[in-house]
C-alpha positions in Angstrom: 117.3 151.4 97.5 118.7 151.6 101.2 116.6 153.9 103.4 119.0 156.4 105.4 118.0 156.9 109.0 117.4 160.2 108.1 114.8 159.5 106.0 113.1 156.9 108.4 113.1 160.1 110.7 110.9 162.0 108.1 108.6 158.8 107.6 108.2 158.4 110.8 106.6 161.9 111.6 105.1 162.1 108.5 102.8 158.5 109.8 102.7 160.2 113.0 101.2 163.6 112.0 98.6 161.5 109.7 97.7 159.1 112.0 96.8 162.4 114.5 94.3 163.6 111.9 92.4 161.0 112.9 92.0 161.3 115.6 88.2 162.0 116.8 89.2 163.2 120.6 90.9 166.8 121.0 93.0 165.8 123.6 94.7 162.7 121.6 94.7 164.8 118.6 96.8 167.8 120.5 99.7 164.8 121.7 100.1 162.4 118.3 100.2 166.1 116.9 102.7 167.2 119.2 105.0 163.7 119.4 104.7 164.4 115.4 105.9 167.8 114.8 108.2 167.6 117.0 109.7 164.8 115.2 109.3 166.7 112.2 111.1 169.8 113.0 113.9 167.7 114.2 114.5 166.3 110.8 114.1 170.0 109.5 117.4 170.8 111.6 119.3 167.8 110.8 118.8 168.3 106.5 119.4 171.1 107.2 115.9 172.5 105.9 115.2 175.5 108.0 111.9 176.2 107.3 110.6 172.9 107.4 111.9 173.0 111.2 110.7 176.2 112.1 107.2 175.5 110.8 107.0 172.3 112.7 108.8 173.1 116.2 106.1 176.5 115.8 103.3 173.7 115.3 104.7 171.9 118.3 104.6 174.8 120.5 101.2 175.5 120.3 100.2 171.7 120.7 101.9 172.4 124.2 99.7 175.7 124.6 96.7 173.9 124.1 97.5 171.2 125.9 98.0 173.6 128.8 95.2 175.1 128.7 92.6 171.6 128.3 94.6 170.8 131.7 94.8 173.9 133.5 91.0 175.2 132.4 88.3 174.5 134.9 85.3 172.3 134.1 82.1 172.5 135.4 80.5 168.8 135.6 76.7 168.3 136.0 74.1 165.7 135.5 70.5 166.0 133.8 68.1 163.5 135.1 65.7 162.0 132.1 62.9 159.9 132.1 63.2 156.8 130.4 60.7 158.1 127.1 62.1 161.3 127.3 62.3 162.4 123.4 65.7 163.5 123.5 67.1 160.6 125.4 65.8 158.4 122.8 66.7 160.4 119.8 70.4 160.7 121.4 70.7 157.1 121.1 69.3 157.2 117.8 71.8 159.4 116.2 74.7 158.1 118.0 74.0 154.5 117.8 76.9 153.8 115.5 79.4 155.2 117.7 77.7 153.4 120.5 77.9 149.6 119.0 81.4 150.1 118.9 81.8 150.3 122.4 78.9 148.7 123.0 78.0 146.0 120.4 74.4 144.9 120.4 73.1 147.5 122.8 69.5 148.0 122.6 67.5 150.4 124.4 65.1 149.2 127.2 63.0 151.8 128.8 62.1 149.6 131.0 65.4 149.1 132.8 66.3 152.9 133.0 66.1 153.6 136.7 68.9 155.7 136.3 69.4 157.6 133.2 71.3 161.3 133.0 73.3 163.1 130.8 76.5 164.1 131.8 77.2 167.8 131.5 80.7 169.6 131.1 80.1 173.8 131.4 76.4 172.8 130.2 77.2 171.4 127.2 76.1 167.7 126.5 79.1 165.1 126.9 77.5 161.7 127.5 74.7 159.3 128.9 74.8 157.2 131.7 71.8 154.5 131.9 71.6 151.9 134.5 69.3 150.3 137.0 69.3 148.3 140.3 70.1 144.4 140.4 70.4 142.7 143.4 69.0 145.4 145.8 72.7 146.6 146.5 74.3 146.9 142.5 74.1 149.6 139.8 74.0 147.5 136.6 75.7 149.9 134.5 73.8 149.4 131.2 75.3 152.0 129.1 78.3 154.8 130.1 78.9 156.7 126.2 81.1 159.4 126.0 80.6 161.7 122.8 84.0 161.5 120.8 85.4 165.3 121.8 85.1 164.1 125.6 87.5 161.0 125.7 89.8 161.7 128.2 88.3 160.1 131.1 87.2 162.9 133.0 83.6 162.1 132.4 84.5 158.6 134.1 86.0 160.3 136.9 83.2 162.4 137.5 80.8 159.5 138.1 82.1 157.1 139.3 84.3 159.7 141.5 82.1 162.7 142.6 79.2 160.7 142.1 80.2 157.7 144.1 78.4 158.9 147.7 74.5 160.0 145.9 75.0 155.6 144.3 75.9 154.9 148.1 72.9 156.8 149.6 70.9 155.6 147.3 71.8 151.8 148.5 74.6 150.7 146.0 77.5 149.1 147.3 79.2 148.2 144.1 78.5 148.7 139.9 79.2 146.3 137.7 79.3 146.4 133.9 78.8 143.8 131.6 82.1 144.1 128.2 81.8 143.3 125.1 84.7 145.5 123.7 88.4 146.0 124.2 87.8 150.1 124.4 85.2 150.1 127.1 87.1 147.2 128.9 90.3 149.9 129.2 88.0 152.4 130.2 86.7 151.1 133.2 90.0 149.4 134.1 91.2 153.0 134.1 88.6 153.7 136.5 89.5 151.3 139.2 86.9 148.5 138.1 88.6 144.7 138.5 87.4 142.2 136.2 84.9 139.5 138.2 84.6 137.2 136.0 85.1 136.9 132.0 83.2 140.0 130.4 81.9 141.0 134.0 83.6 143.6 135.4 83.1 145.0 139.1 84.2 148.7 141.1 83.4 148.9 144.6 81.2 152.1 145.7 81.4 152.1 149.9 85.0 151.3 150.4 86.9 154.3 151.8 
């Protein structure tokens, strides 16, 4: 049976609008969401089903509000300092280590290395970990940079390797380099300005104006 391009219309959103209930991260969620009812309400007009196209361009609209206001509202970023055996550190990484081999596949804690371990804080509420310690007197080997799922839209990154970029130079760091072993942190920090060194090595650097 041939498939009208109508109906491929009406497919299309309907994979669209699934695929955004999977999403994990608000932000992405709130666009597929929008790019999909959008798409549906337009194939409400054109079979002429009204309120198939009403509900949808209604859904649409108030993807756009809350898209306004995630972009327009004002975050408050902050960092916790932890020692290395602090008891909620480590039960963090417990809980979340599924999420975390994904990004970062065979990760395993050492206390040992932590010279620099903090939470990441957006309007006091809990949004990642940072670990990583000095290598070569003048390099922050970043050991681990996890972003909880409801965070993902790169502000996090922004915040530390932006904001935070002049306490890693007075502390001595010229440049951080991270070690990939995934596709999804690879993009992450190519988003953030690092270059790739070397294969699986990648490199950002801290003092340049």
């Amino acid at each position: 049976m041939e498939i009208s391009t109508l109906q491929w219309i009406g497919y299309i959103a309907s994979v669209i609008i699934a695929v955004s209930m999977t999403m994990s991260s608000i932000l992405k969620f709130r666009w597929i969401n929008l790019i999909g009812a959008a798409t549906f309400s337009l194939y409400g007009w054109l079979i002429d089903a009204w309120p198939v196209g009403i509900l949808n361009a209604f859904i649409a609209f108030v993807d756009i509000y809350y898209l306004v206001i995630i972009y327009s509202k004002k975050e408050i970023f902050e960092i916790l300092e932890v020692r290395p055996e602090n008891r909620y550190l480590i039960r963090f990484l417990e809980f979340y280590d599924k999420d975390i081999q994904k990004f970062f596949p065979g990760f395993s804690y050492k206390p040992e290395l932590n010279t620099i371990s903090f939470f990441t804080l957006r309007n006091m509420a809990v949004a990642g970990i940072f670990l990583a310690h000095r290598k070569k007197e003048d390099t922050l080997c970043v050991g681990l940079d996890y972003v909880l799922p409801e965070y993902r839209d790169f502000k996090n990154g922004r915040f530390i390797y932006g904001q935070l970029k002049s306490k890693f130079v007075a502390l001595g760091f010229k440049n951080a380099k991270a070690e990939v072993k995934s596709k999804k942190y690879s993009i992450y920090l190519k988003k953030l300005g690092f270059a790739e060194e070397r294969d699986g090595l990648y490199c950002k650097l801290l003092d340049e104006n």
